[in-house]
N, C-alpha and C positions, 0 to 999 in steps of 0.2 A: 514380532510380526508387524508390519509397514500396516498403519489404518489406514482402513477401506471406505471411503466415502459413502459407499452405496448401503452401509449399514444401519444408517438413520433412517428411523423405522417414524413415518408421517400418519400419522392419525386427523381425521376432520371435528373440529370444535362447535359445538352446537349455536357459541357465538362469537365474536369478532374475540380475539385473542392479543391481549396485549403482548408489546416485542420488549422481550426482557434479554439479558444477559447470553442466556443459555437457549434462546430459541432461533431456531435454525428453520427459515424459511423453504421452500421447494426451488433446486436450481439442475440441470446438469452438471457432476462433480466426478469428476475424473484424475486418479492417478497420473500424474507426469514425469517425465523426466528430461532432463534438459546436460546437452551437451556442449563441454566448452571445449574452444580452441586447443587447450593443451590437455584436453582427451580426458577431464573428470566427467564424471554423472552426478550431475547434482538433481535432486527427489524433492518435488511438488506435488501442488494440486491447482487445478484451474477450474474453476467455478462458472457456468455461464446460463444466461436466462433459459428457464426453464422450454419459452417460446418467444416469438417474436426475434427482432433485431436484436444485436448485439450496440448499443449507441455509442460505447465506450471500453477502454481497455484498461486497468489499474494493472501496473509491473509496480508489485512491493519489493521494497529493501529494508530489510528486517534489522533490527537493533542488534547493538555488542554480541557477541555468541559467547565471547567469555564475560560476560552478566547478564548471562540468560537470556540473549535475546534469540531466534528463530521466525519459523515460517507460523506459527503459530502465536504470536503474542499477539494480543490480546485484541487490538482495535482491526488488526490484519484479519482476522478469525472471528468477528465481528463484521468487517466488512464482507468476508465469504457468503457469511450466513443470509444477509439482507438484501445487498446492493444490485446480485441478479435479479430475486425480485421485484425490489421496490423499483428500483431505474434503469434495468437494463444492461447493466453496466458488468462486463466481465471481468474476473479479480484472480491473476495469478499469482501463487504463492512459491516459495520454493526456500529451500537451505540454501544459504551459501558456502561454498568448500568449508568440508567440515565440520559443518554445524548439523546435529541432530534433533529428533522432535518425532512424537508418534508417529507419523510418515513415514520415519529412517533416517539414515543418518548419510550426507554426501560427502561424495571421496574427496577426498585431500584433505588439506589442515589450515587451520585459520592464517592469512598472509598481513596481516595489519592493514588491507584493504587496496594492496599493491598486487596480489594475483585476484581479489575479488573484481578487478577489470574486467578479468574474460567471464566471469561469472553473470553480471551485467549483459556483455555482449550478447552468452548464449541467449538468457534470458528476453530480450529483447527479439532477437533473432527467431526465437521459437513461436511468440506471439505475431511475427511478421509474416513466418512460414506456412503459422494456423490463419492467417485474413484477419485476424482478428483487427477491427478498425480501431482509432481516435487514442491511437497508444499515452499512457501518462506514466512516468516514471511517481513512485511516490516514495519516497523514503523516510524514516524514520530513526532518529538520533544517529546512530554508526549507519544507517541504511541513508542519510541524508548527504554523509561526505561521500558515501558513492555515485549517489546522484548528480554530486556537486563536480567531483571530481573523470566522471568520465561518459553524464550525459550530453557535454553541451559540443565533445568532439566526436569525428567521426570513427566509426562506425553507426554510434547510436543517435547522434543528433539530427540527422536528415530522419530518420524513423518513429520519434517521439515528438511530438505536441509541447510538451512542457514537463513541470516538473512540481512538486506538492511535497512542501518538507516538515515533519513533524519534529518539533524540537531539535533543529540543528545546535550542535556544539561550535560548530565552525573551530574543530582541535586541526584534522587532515588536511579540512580541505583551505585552502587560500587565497586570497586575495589574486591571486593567476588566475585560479577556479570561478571564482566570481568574474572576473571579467570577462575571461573565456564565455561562459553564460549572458554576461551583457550585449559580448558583440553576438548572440545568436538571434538576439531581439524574440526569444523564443519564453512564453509567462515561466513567472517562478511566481507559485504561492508559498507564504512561508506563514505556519502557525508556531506560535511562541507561548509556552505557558508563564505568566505570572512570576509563579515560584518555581521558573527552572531551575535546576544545579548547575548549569551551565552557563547558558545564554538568555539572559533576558531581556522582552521588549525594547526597553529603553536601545543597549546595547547592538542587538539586532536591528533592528532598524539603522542606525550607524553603521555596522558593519556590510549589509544589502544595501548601503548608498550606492554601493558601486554599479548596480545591478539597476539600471533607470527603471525597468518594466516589474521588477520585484515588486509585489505587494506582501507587507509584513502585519499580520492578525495579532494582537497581542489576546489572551485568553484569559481574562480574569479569575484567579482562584484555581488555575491546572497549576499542575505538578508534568515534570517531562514524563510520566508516566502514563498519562491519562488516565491514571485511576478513577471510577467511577461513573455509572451510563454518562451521568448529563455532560463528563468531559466525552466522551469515547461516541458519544450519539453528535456532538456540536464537531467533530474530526470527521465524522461522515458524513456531516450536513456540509463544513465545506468544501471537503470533496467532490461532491456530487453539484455542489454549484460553481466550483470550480469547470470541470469536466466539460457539464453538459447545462449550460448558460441555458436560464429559462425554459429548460426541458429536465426538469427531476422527475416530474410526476406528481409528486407531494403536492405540497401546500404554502403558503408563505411563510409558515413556522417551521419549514423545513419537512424530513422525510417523514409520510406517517407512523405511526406509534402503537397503529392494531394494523392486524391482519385478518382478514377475513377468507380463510383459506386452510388447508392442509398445512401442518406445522410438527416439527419432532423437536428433541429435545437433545442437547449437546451431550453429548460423552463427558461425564468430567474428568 
């Protein structure tokens, strides 16, 4: 049975409640589905402020599907939980062909990220369809070469703001793909952990030379996994300054860390 959003059950706390792991703020959270070009349905959810503006759009691209990754890992499903509340900010999630996750699972079958083109497209397309404003591609490791490799042309580049890479491998995508992205003159933020398996600061930064407007974070002590709040809460601190420059809400330490409000508790 596809999980149902609407099942998190919000109780009020007598006092401000710390945001841990597993707590799940108050947002609008809706079942979606997203259609591509060559006729799959691929199974999301789109999360958006409870009230108020929407200031911001996050289109995630989820990590390897054959190493676990989906629409649910872990900083994705984290930023669900928080980012309508704390800043406004809407966060669609979704499988890409193939890829399953309590939600369901979407048709078709994993392409090595050469049919996850149209995949992208719907995606992008369905956030355009919904209004939803200040669109940002964000991808994460296998979600970063699809960023790399099919936001910066059109269809999706005249529709997207920029782009926000979490642990790029830079295996797919290429030195084409980068420049592609240079000449769009359009931001790439790129966070680098430390002790990638992959790609490390040093190396990245070399490799987004090509890329003038790139900015490369290197993240002292992450792992490409972001295991752990203080990495997984510093990936949504610079998203959110990313996005929406001088307007988070928070504070200069970044997003707040209590909530004072109605709050439920994550499914595990």
């Amino acid at each position: 049975m596809s999980f149902d959003p609407a099942s998190y059950v919000f109780n009020q706390p007598s006092a401000p409640t710390a945001i841990r792991a597993s707590t799940v703020l108050p947002a609008r959270r809706e079942n979606v589905e997203l259609r591509t070009g060559d006729g799959h349905r691929l199974v999301g959810e789109l999360a958006l402020p409870e009230s108020g503006e929407v200031k911001a759009t996050l289109i995630t691209l989820h990590p390897l599907p054959t190493h676990g990754g989906f629409m649910d890992s872990h900083v994705y499903r984290k930023a669900s939980y928080r980012l309508p509340a704390l800043a406004g900010i809407a966060v669609l999630r979704f499988n890409t062909r193939g890829t399953a996750s309590p939600r369901g699972t979407s048709d078709g079958t994993f392409e090595e990220g050469i049919g996850e083109r149209l995949d992208v497209e719907a995606a992008v397309r369905f956030a355009v369809d919904r209004g939803l404003p200040n669109r940002w591609l964000v991808g994460w490791s296998f979600g970063t070469e699809l960023a790399l490799m099919y936001g910066a042309t059109e269809p999706v580049a005249s529709q997207v703001e920029g782009a926000i890479l979490l642990s790029p491998p830079l295996h797919r995508a290429t030195d084409v793909h980068l420049k592609e992205w240079a000449a769009t003159g359009k931001p790439l933020k790129v966070l680098v952990p430390e002790h990638d398996d992959y790609l490390q600061p040093a190396g990245a930064t070399e490799r987004f030379g090509l890329v003038p407007q790139a900015r490369v974070v290197g993240v002292d002590g992450a792992k490409h996994l972001w295991v752990g709040e203080k990495y997984a809460g510093r990936v949504l601190n610079e998203i959110v300054q990313e996005v929406l420059p001088g307007g988070s809400g928070g504070t200069d330490s970044g997003l707040p860390q209590e909530w004072d409000g109605p709050v439920a508790t994550a499914h595990a």
